[in-house]
N, C-alpha and C positions, 0 to 999 in steps of 0.2 A: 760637932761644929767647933772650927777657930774662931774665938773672936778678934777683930782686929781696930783696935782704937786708931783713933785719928790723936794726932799731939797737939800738945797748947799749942798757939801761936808764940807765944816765950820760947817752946822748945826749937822752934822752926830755927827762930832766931838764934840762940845759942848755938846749934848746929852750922850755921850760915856762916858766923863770925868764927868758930872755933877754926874750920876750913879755909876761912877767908885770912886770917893770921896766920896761917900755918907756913911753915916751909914742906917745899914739897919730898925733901927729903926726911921728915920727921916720919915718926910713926901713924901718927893721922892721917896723914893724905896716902901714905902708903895703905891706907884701909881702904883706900877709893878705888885703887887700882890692883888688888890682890884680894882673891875669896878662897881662904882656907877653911873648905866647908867643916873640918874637923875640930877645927877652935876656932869657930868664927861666933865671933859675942856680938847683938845687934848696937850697930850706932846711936840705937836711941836707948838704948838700956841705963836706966837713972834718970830717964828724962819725963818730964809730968806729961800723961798723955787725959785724954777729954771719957772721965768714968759714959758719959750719955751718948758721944757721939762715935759710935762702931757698928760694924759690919760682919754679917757673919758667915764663913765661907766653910763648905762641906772640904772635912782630915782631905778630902780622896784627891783633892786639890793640889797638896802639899807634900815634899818629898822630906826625906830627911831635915831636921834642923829651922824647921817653919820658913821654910822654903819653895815660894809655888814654883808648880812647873811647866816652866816658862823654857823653850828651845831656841840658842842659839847658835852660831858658827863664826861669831864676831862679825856676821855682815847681815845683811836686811833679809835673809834666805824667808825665816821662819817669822818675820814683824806681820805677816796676813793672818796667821794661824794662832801666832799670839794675843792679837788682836781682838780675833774674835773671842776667845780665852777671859779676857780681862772683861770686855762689857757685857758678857753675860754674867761673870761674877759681880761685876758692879750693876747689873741690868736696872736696879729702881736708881740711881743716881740722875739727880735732875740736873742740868746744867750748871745751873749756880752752888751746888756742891761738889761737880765735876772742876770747877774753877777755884776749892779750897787747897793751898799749899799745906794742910794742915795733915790730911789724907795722901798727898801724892810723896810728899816728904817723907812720911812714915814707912811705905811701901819701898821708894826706893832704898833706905838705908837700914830695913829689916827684912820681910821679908820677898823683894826682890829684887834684893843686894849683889846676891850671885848674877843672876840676870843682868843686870844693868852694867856689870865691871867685865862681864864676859862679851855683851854688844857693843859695847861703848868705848873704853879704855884700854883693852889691847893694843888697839892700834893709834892711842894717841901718845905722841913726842912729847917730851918732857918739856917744850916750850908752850904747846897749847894744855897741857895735860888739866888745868887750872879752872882753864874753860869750860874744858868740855864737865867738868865735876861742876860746875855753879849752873851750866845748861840739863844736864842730864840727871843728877841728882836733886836737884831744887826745883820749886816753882816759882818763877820770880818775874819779876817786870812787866811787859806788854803782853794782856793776856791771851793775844793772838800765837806770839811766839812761844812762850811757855807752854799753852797748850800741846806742841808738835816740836816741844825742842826734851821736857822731862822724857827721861824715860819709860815711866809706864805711863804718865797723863797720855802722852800721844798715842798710844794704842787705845786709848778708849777713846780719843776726842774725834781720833781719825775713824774710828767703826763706827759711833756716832752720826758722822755727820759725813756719812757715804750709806751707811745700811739703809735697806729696803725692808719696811715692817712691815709693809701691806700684799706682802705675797706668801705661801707658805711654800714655795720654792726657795730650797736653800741656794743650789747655784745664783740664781737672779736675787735672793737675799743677800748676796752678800758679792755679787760681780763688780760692783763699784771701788768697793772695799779692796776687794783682790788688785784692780785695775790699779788704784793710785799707790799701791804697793809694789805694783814693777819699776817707780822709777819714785827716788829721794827728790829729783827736781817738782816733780810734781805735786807732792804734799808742803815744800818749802814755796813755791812758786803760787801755789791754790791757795794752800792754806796760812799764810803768815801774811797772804793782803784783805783789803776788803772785801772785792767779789769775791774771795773763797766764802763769807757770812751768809753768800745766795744760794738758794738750794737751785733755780735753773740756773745760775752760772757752773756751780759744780756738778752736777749731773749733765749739763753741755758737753762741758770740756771732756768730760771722762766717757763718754756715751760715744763721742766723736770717736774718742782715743780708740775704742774698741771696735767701734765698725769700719777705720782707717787705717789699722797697727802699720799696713806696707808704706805707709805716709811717714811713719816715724822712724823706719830704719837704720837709715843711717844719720850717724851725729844725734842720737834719739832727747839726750841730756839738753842738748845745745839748743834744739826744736822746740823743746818745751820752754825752757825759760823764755824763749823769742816772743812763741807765741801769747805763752800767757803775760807778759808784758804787754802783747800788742792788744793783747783784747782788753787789761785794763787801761789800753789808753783810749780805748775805744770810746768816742762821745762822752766816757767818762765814769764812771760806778754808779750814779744816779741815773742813766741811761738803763744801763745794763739791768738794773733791777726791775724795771718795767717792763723788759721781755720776757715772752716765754721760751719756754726750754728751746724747741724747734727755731724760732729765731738766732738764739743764741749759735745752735749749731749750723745755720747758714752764717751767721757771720764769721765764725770760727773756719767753715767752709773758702769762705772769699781771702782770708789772712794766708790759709795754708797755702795757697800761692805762691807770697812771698817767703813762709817760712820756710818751703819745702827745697832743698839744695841737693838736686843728683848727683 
């Protein structure tokens, strides 16, 4: 077994600011966007991490270098399969320490370093490159968005809070999961507003998505952001929480009308 500590909150910091003063042409931020797995020393190495508060994940997990493995292609191909990956590794994390920066910080700039600069930063320009490192390597601010903005947080918040625990059907375990993982609009559109906190809003929207796919064809990106705007403007979020599932997806029903453009 790994064990894998979670860092002070001191260290969180330190690492935030050292990043956040950087130029991007120094050697530090060049760590954000470059994993030479052969001399790659972890970014928290020197930093105090929490002797109590760790987790312990089975060698078979990890590849060379304490490094889990984690697949990428620099695009969203392999985020379903990773996903599931991560919250079974984290499977006892209760919410509220699913929301510590203390844990998701550590991971990103130890051991899923590689992962995160291989998804993430390849394709970012040296104008947003800054960004994307305070979103993707940090957990920070509104914890709707950090949630599904960190790197590995968002594979676990997003399996979370799509997985189906009450069947022992893995396809149907885990169809929701898959479903908001064919399109980025949909987890930024769901999950970074209110009604994504509704379990019948999101199991709605996503239930719809797959008994409808020939509805989202074309312009698919466009459709979704539409709809899901429309429906939280719908009577309102305090509305919407009082339906159940089924309603939800007639109202989602009567929208796609207007969202739907042949």
């Amino acid at each position: 077994m790994y064990q894998i500590k979670k860092l002070k909150e001191s260290s969180c910091e330190k690492l935030f600011n050292d990043m956040n003063n950087a130029d991007l042409n120094d050697n530090l931020s060049k760590s954000y966007s470059e994993h030479k797995i052969l001399d790659f020393k972890s970014l928290t190495q020197g930093l105090d991490h929490i002797d109590g508060a760790s987790f312990d994940v089975d060698n078979r997990f990890f590849s060379s270098y304490h490094q889990l493995n984690l697949n990428t292609d620099g695009n969203g191909t392999y985020d379903f399969e990773n996903a599931k990956i991560i919250f079974e590794l984290f499977n006892d994390l209760s919410p509220s320490d699913a929301n510590d920066e203390r844990l998701w910080t550590r991971l990103t700039h130890d051991h899923c370093h590689k992962y995160v600069v291989e998804r993430w930063m390849k394709s970012s320009s040296a104008k947003d490159k800054k960004t994307q490192i305070k979103e993707r390597f940090f957990f920070r601010g509104d914890s709707k968005a950090a949630r599904v903005r960190n790197g590995i947080a968002r594979l676990w918040w997003i399996a979370y809070l799509t997985v189906n625990l009450n069947t022992k059907d893995d396809k149907e375990k885990w169809a929701l999961t898959e479903a908001i993982f064919e399109s980025q609009d949909f987890v930024t559109s769901i999950l970074e507003r209110d009604l994504g906190t509704y379990t019948n809003v999101r199991s709605g929207i996503l239930e719809f998505y797959l008994d409808n796919k020939d509805l989202f064809k074309n312009e698919k990106g466009k459709k979704i952001q539409r709809l899901v705007k429309d429906i939280n403007n719908y009577g309102g979020v305090s509305l919407l929480a009082l339906l159940n599932k089924t309603q939800v997806k007639n109202i989602i029903s009567e929208l796609m009308n207007k969202v739907n453009v042949k």
